[in-house]
N, C-alpha and C positions, 0 to 999 in steps of 0.2 A: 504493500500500500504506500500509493508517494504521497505527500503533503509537503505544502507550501504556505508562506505567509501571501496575499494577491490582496490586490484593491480590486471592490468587487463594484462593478456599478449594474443595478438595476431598474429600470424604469418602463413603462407603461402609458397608457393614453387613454387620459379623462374620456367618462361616459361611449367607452366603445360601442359596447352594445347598443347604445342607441343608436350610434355614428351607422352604424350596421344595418339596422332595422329600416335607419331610414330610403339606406342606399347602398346594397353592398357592394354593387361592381363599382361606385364613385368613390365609396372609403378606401375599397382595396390597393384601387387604381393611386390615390393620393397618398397613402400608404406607401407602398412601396418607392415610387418618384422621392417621398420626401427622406426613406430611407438614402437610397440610389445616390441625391445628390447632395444632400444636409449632412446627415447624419453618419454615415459611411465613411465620407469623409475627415470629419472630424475625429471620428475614433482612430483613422490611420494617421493624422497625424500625430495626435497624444498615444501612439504606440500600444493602442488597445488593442484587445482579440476577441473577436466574436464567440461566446461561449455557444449561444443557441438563442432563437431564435423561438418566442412564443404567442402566436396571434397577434398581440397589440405590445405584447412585452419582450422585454430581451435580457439577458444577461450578458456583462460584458468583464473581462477579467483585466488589471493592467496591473502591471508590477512596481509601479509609483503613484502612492497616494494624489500626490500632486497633479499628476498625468491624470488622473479619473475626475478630481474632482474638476481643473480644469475647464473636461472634455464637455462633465456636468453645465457647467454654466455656460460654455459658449453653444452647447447646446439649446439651453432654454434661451438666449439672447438671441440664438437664429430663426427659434420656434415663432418669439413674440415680434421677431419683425417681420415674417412672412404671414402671419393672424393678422395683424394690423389693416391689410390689404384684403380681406377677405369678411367676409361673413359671419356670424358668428355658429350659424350653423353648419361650415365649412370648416373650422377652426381646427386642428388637431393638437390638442394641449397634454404633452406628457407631466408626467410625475417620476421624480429621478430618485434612489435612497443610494449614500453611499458606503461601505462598511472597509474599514481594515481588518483584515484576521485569518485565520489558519482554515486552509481547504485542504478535501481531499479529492486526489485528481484518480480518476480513471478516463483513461484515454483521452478526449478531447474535451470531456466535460467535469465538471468542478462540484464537490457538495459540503455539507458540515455548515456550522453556527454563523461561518464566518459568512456562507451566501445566504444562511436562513434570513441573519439581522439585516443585509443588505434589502434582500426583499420584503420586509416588516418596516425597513425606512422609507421604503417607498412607498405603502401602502399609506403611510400618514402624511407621508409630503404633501404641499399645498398644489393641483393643479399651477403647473407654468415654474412650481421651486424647485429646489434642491435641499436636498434633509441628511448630512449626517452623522455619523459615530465619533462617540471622544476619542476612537483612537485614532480615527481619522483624520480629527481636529489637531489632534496633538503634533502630525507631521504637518500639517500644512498653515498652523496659525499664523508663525514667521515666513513662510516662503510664498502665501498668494494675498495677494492685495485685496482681498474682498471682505465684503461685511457679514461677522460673524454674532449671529442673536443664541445663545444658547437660550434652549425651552426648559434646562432640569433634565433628570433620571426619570426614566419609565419604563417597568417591567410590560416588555413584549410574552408574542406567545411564545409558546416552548424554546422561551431564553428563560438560563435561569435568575443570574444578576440582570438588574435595572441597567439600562442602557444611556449615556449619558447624549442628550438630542443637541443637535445646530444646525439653525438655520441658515441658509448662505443665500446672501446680497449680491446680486451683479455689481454694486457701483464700488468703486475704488474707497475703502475704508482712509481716515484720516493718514496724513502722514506724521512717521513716529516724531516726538518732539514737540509736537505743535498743542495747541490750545484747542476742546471742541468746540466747535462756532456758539454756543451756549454761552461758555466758559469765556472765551476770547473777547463776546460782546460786552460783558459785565467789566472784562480789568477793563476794555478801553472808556466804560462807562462811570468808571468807579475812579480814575486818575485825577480828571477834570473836576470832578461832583467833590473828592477830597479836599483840592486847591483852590475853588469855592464857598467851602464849607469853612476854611482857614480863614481866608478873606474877609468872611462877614461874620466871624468869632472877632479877629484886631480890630474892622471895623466899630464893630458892635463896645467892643472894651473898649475903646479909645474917646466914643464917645459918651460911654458912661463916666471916667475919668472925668472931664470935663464938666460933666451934668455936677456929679458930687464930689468930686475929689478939690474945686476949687468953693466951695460951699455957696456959689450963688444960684444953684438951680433949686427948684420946688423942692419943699421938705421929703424925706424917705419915710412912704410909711412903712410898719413895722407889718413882715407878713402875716394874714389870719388864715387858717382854714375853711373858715368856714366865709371870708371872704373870696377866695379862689375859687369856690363849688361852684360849677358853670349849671342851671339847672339841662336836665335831659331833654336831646331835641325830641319832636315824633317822628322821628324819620332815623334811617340804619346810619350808628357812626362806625366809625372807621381808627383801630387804636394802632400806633405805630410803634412795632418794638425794635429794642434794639438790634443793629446787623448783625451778623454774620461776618467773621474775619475769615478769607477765603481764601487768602494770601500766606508767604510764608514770612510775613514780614510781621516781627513782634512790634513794631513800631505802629501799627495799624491797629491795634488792639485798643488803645483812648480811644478811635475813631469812631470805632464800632462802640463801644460804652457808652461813647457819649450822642 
């Protein structure tokens, strides 16, 4: 018995059956074409191998995590720009799962856990996504540029450990170093709003100085509480607490206190 560790990709195409029912010699015929010229090709170039071939599904084997998941996404980035052009009852939207793990090979074809969870990932995948395995995840977080959503652990069927889920993003994930455009908005919002906030502090003191520190301005009264009570509006008020220091700057800590 040989075994091997393989990237397994499997995937399928949303509402076949129906696709079928409605028109078989039109599904088959676009079927196949979109094999032929999409997808056939893309597997030869990420150095895939066609394991077999199942109605609307396939299994496909590649010996670099990276080379499948790849193969995954510019797959569904070729699927959703040739839908675009089409109908939506035309439309042929696969579901991709991808798994790293240990198969056992007899002859041309491949079996064991590692292609079961492949085909369990794909069974959850989002029509048009790409869904897979933390171990999958774990070769390819640093080496492909795309956006990774992990979902949590979730025990599949006859898997016995919880299986760790990620979602994958076609768009180019941030690059490393940088700020996320959330994050990035608030410093360049927060620099000005500080040098502001300084401003009309000296302002503000300078002209209290003046008011009472040369003793010709109106007397100081002494504060009351029960002077201060503003009575309640009937309408929602709005109470402003102190910020959040976000920065790793301890000198920003008055700022936010105050």
């Amino acid at each position: 018995m040989e075994r091997r560790l393989a990237a397994i990709l499997a995937a399928d195409i949303v509402g076949y059956s129906r696709l079928m029912e409605a028109d078989e010699a039109d599904t088959l015929a676009r079927l196949k074409s979109t094999r032929e010229n999409l997808i056939d090709p893309k597997i030869a170039a990420h150095k895939g191998r066609i394991v077999k071939l199942m109605g609307d599904g396939a299994l496909i084997e590649f010996s670099s995590v990276v080379d499948a998941v790849g193969c995954a996404v510019e797959i569904q980035r070729t699927m959703a720009e040739c839908n675009a052009e089409l109908p939506k009852e035309k439309q042929l939207e696969f579901r991709i799962g991808v798994n790293l793990g240990d198969v056992i090979v007899e002859g041309q074809d491949i079996y064991g856990d590692g292609v079961n969870v492949a085909a369990r990932l794909e069974g959850l995948a989002e029509p048009g996504g790409v869904l897979i395995s933390g171990t999958a995840f774990d070769q390819v977080e640093r080496k492909l540029d795309f956006e990774f959503e992990f979902l949590g652990e979730q025990k599949l069927k006859n898997i016995e450990k919880p299986i760790r889920l990620y979602r994958v993003g076609p768009r180019a994930r941030a690059a490393s170093g940088t700020a996320p455009a959330k994050r990035k908005r608030y410093i360049e919002w927060r620099r000005p709003a500080v040098a502001a906030t300084a401003l009309i502090l000296i302002a503000g003191g300078v002209a209290l100085w003046k008011v009472v520190g040369d003793g010709s301005g109106p007397p100081v009264e002494v504060a009351s509480k029960a002077r201060m009570v503003l009575p309640l509006p009937d309408k929602p008020s709005i109470a402003v607490l102190p910020f959040t220091n976000m920065s790793d700057e301890a000198g920003q800590e008055t700022f936010t206190d105050g």
